[in-house]
C-alpha positions in Angstrom: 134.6 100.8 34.3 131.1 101.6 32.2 128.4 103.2 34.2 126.5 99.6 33.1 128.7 97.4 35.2 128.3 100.0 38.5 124.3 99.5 37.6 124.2 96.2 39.3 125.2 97.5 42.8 122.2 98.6 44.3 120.6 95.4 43.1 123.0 93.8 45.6 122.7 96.0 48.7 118.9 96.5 48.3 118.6 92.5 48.2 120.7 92.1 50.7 118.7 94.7 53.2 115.3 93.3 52.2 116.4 89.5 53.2 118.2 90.8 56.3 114.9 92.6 57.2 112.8 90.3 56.5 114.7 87.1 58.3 114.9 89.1 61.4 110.8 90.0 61.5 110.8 86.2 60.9 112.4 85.7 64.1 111.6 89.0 66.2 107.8 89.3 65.8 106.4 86.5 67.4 108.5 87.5 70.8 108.4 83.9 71.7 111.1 81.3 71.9 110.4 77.9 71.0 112.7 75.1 71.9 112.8 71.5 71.1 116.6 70.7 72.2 119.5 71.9 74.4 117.1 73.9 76.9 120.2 73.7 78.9 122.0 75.9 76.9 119.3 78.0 76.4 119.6 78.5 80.5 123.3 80.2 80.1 122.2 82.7 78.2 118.9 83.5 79.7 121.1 83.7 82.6 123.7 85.3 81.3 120.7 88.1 80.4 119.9 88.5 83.5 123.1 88.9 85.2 124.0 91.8 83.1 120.6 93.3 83.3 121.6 92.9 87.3 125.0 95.1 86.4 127.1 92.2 86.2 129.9 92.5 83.6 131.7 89.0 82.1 135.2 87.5 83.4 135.1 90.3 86.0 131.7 88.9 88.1 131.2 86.0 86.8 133.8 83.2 84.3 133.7 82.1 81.2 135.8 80.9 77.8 133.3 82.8 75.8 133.4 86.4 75.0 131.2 88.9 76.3 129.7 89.4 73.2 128.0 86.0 73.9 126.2 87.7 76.4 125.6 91.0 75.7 124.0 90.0 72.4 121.6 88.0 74.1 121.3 91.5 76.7 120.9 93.4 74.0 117.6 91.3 72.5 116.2 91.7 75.9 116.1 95.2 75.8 114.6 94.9 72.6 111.9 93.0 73.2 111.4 93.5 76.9 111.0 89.8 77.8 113.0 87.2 78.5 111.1 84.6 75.7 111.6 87.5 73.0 115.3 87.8 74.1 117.1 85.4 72.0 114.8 85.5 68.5 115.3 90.1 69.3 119.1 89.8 70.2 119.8 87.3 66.3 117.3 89.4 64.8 119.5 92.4 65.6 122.5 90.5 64.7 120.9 89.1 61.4 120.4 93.2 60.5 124.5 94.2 61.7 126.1 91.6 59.7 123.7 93.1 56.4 126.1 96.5 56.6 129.1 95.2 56.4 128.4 92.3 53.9 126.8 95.0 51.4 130.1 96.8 51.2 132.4 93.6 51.1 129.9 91.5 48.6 129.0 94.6 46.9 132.5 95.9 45.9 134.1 92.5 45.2 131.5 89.9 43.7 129.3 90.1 41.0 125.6 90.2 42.0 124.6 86.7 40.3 127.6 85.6 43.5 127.4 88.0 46.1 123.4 87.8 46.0 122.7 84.3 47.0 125.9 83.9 49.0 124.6 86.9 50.8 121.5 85.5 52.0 123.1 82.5 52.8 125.2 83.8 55.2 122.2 85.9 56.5 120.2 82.5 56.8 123.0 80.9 58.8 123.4 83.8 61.4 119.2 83.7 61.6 117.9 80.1 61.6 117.3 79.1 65.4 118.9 75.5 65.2 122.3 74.4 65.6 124.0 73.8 61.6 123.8 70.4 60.6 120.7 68.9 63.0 117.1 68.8 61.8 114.8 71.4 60.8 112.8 69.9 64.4 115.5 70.8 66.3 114.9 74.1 67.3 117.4 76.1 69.7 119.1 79.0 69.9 121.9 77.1 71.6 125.7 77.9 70.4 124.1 80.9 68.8 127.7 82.3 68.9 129.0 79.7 66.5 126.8 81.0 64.0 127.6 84.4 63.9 131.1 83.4 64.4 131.3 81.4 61.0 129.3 84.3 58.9 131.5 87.2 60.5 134.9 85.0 59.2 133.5 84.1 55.7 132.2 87.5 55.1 136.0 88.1 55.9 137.9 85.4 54.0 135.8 87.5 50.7 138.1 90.0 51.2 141.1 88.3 49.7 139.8 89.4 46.5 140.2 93.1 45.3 137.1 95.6 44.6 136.0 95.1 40.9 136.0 99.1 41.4 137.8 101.3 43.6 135.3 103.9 44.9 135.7 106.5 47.5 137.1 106.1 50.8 137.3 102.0 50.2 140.4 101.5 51.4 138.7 103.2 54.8 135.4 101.0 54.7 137.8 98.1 53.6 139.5 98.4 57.1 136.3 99.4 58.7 134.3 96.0 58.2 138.0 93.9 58.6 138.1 95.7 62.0 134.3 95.2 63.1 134.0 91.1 62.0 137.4 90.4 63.4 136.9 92.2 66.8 133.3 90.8 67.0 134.5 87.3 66.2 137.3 87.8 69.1 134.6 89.1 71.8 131.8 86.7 70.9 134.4 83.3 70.3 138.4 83.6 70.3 138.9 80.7 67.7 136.9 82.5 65.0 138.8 86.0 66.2 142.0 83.9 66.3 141.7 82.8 62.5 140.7 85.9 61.5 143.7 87.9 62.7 145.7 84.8 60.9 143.5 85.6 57.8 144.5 89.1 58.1 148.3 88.7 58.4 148.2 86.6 55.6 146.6 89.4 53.8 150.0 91.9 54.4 151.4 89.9 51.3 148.9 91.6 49.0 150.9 94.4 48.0 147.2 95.9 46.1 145.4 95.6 49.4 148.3 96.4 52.2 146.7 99.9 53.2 143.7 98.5 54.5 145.1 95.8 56.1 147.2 98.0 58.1 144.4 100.1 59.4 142.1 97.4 60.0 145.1 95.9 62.5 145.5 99.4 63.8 141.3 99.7 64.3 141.7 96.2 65.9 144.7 97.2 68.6 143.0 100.3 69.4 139.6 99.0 69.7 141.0 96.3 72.2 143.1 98.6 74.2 139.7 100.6 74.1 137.3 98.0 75.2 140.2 96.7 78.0 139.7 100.3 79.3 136.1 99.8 80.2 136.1 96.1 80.9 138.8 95.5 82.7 138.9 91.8 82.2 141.1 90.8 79.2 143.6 88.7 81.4 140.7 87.2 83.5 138.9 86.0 79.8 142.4 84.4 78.9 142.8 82.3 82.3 139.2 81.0 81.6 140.5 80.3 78.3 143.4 78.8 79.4 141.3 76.7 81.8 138.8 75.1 79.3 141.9 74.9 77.2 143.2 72.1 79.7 139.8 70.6 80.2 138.8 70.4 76.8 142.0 69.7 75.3 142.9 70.4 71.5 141.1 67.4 69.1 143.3 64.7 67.9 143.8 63.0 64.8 141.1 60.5 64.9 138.3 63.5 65.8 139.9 65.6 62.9 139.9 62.6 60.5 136.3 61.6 61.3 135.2 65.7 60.8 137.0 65.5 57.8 135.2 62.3 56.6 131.6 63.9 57.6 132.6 67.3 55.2 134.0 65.3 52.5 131.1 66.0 49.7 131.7 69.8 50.8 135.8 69.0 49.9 135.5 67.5 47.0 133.4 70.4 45.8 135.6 72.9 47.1 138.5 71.0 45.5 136.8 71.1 42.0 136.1 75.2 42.4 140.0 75.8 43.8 141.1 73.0 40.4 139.7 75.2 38.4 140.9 78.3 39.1 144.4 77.2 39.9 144.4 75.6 36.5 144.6 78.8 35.5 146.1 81.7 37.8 149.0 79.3 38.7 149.2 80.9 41.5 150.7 79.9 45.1 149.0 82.7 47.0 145.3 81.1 45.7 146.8 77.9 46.9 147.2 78.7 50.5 143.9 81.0 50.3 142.0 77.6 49.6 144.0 75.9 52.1 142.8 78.8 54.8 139.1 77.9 53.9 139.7 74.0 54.2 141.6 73.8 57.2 141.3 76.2 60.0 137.4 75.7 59.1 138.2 71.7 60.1 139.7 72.5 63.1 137.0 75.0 64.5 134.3 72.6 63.6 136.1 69.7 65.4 135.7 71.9 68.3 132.3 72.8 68.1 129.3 71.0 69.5 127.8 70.6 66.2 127.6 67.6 63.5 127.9 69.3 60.5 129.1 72.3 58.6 132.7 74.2 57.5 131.3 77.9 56.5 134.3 78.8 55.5 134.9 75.9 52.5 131.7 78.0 51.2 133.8 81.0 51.2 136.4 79.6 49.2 134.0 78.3 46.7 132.4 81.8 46.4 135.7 83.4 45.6 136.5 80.6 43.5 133.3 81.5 41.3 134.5 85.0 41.2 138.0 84.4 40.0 136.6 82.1 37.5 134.5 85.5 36.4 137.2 87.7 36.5 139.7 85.2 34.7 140.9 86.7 31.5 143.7 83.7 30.4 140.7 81.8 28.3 141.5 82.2 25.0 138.1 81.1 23.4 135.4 83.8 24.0 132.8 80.2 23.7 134.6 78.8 26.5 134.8 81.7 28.6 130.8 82.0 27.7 130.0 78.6 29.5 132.1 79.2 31.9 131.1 82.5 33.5 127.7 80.8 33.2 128.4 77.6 34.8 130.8 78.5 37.9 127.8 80.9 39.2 125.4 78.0 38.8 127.5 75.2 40.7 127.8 77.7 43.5 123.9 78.3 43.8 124.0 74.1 43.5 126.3 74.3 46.3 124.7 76.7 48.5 120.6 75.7 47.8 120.6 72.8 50.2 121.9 74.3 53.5 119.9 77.8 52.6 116.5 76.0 52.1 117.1 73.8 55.2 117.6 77.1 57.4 115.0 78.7 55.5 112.8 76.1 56.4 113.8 76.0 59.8 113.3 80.2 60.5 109.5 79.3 59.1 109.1 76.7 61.3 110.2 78.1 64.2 108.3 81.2 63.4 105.1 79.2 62.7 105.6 77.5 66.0 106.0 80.7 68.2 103.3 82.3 66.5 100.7 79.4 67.6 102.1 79.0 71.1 103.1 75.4 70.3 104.5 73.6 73.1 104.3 73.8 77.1 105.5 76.8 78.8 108.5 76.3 81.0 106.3 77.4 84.2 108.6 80.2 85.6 107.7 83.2 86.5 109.6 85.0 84.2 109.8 82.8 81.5 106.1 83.0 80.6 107.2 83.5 76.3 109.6 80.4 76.1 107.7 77.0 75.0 109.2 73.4 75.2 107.9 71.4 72.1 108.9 68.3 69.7 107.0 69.0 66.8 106.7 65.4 64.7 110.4 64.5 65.4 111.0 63.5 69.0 114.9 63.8 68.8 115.9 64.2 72.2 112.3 65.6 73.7 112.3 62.5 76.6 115.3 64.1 78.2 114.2 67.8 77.8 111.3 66.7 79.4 112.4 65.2 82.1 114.7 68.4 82.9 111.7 70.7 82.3 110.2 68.7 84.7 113.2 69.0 87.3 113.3 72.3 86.7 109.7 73.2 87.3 110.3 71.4 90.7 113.3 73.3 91.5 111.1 76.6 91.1 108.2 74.8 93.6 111.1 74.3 96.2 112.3 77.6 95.8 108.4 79.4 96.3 107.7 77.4 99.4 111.1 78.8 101.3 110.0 80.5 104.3 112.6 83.5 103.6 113.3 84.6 100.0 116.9 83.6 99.1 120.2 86.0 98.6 121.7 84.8 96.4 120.8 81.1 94.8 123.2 78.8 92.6 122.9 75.0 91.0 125.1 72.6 90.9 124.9 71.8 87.5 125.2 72.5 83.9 122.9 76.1 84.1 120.9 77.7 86.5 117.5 78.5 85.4 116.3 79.6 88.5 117.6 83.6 89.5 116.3 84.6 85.8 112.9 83.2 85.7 111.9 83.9 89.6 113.8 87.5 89.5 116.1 86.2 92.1 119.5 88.3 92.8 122.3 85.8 90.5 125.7 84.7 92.1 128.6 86.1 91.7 132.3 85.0 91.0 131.1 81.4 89.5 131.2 80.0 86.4 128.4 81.0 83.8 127.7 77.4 83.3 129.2 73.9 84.1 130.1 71.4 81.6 131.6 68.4 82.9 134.7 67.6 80.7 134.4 70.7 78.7 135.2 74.1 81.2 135.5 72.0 84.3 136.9 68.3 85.6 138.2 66.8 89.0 141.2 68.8 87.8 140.6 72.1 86.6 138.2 73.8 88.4 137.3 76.8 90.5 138.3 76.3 94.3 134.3 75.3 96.4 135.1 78.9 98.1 134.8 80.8 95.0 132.0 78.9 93.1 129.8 78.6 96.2 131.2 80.9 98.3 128.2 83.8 98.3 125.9 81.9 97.7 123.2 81.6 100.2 120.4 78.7 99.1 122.3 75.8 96.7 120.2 73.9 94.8 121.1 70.4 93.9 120.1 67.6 91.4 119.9 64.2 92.5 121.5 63.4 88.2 120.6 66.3 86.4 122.9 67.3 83.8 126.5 67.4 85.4 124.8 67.2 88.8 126.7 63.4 89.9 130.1 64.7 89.1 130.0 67.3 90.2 128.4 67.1 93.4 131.5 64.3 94.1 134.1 67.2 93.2 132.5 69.7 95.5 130.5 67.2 98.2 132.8 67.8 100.9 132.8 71.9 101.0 129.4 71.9 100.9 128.8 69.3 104.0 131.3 72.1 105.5 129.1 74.9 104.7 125.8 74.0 104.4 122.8 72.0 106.0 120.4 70.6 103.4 116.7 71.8 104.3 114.4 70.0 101.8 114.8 66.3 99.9 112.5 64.9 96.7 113.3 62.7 94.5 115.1 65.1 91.8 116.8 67.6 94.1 118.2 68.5 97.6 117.8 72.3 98.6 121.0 73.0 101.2 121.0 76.2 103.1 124.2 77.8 104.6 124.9 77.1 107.7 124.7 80.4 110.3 128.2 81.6 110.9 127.5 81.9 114.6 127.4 78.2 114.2 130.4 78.0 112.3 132.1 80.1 115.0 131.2 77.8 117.6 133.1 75.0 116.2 136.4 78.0 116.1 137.3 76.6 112.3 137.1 79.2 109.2 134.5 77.8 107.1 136.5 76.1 105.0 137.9 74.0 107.3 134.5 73.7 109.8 133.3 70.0 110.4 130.0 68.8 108.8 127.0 69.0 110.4 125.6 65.9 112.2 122.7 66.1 109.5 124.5 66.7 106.5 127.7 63.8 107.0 125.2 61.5 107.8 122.8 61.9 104.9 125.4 63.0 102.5 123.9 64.5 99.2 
């Protein structure tokens, strides 16, 4: 290799670093958080901050399917920033920055910079923009955040199926490095991503060239796990929460994959014309099923998300594509293999210019917003740096409103208690409440509940679990999940609690003294209501 093609490196990483920095300043400065959708979601993880600022650790003091990446991430932007509205913007910023080291390496050893360049910074753009892929540039949130940096840790990976244009020292180290770090960061932050990855990676022990590092990267990975098990403790308890959305959720059927399908077919058709050309000409069975990794795994995981649009991982395949198509040598006309080096580069940018702009404009939007406080505060103590706002598209500001509202009423109920509470919990879809008034968070419950998603008149935690430290329960006359799940759990808590305030958006239930629990000689699960609370109901 000529010192002239090694020249071009630098120009890759040194990009790559400046857009990574600058995306995160984008979102980190302001140390706001402006929201225009899913403030629900936003609640988990605000939570979610607060319990492990409290010394709470995932699956172990409190449940949930996702990893405790998903949390700690958000934990980690707290620390940043200090603040609970600077949290989520600090904690992507951070990740935006992390996923620039190992992409340099991967981009930089095995596409050429006119690919790895913009692919780069699209990925960086996906893992930044504060919306959820495929929804308006108006529809801000950092909701399914995990999704995001899920799909840019596995199609940084799936670039790895191609060999370094140069072996330099110690790659087949770094090689294994990066494979280890995205695969167990996609396993600890969402197990479908990790779970395709480790797939990816055994279908990777077939590439006689590139065995050595696939080995150690499995080896990194096993070690790292029994590592991690060591100090968390809570490996078997994050597969039985698994397990248990598993059943609620359910796998997708036909009829959802078929209508994902239908919504991605532009993106298929492209992909199919990139993964035409190239097997026109490498014949070759093991780019066949590379293609069919990008196109189908990336459906499934899609169908499973909560998001309309957007397969990362067909992208991948198209940016390898280009490269092969660079790399191909079987053109016997030099003209032809002219236009085409110059024209597979240029579909790609065509390819990936739409989705990149629309995060890009998205970042600056969101950016713009925080910096002119636009929006109302949520009116919590501690939430002082996170604005509600609809911008000039209303999208689905009526409801946010309303639970704003709700949840600013909540907080009211809370302040005029006599006694500060223990310990306080909602029934329903988050719990705003113990992280914006400072108030100690429950224990053993779920980290949010999603009616037909991690929870149903089926699978569920047992009332003495969920509720059964609590000390003031908060709930919505409809709320989110409130109806449903007040009828699942209506009877324990008429057992154990007597409701002490009534509006028209919530009940505020107190438990019951156990010296009056005594008196009836019944353990609390089995104590009759109180006169109050059977009569009234909920």
């Amino acid at each position: 290799m000529t010192a002239h093609s090694e020249r071009p490196i630098p120009w890759t990483s040194g990009t790559l670093l400046c857009a990574a920095a600058a995306f995160g300043l984008l979102l980190a400065l302001p140390g706001q958080t402006v929201t225009t959708a899913y403030l629900n979601d936003l609640f988990i993880f605000l939570d979610g901050v607060h319990r492990i600022a409290s010394g709470q650790v995932p699956n172990r003091d409190f449940h949930s399917a996702l990893g405790p990446l998903s949390f700690y991430v958000p934990a980690l932007g707290y620390w940043i920033s200090g603040s609970m509205g600077g949290a989520m913007p600090a904690a992507m910023a951070a990740m935006t920055v992390a996923l620039a080291l190992p992409m340099i390496h991967i981009l930089g050893s095995r596409l050429q910079p006119v690919v790895a360049i913009p692919y780069g910074v699209f990925l960086l753009l996906i893992v930044a923009v504060p919306m959820n892929l495929g929804e308006s540039i108006a529809s801000l949130s950092f909701a399914m955040f995990y999704n995001r940096i899920g799909w840019a840790a596995l199609s940084l990976l799936l670039v790895m199926y191609l060999e370094p244009r140069q072996i330099r020292g110690r790659q087949n180290l770094l090689d294994a490095l990066c494979a280890a770090v995205l695969t167990l960061s996609m396993l600890y932050t969402k197990a479908t991503y990790g779970l395709v990855a480790l797939a990816f990676i055994a279908f990777m022990l077939f590439d006689i060239r590139q065995r050595r590092w696939v080995l150690w990267s499995l080896g990194l990975i096993f070690l790292s796990a029994l590592l991690i098990e060591a100090v968390w403790q809570s490996s078997l308890i994050h597969l039985q929460d698994l397990a248990l959305a598993g059943r609620v959720s359910g796998g997708r059927g036909i009829v959802d994959l078929s209508l994902a399908f239908i919504r991605h077919l532009a993106d298929y058709v492209i992909l199919g014309i990139f993964a035409g050309l190239v097997l026109w000409r490498s014949r070759s069975l093991r780019d066949l099923l590379f293609f069919g990794i990008c196109a189908g795994p990336g459906l499934i995981i899609q169908s499973q998300n909560s998001q309309p649009w957007g397969i990362m991982t067909v992208f991948s395949g198209a940016a390898v594509a280009t490269e092969l198509l660079l790399r191909s040598r079987r053109l016997d006309n030099r003209e032809e293999r002219g236009i085409l080096a110059r024209g597979a580069p240029l579909l790609l940018l065509a390819f990936l210019l739409p989705t990149a702009l629309h995060c890009f404009m998205a970042l600056g939007v969101h950016t713009v917003a925080a910096l002119a406080r636009v929006g109302e505060p949520f009116g919590l103590p501690r939430f002082g740096e996170l604005r509600l706002t609809s911008l000039w598209m209303p999208g689905d500001r009526g409801f946010m409103d309303d639970y704003l509202v709700s949840v600013r009423e909540g907080a009211r109920l809370l302040n005029e208690l006599p006694v500060k509470p223990e310990n306080v919990s909602v029934l329903d879809f988050a719990n705003p409440f113990s992280a914006g008034m400072s108030l100690p968070p429950s224990r053993g419950d779920y980290a949010w509940l999603h009616w037909g998603r991690n929870v149903n008149d089926v699978h569920h935690l047992p009332p003495e679990q969920l509720l059964g430290e609590v000390d003031v329960l908060m709930v919505p006359k409809a709320g989110i999940n409130g109806i449903p799940l007040r009828n699942l759990y209506g009877a324990y808590i008429r057992e154990a609690f007597d409701p002490i305030r009534r509006t028209d958006l919530w009940t505020v239930y107190k438990r019951r003294e156990a010296s009056m629990l005594s008196s009836v000689g019944q353990p609390l699960e089995h104590a009759q209501p109180s006169r109050v609370g059977a009569g009234d109901g909920m």
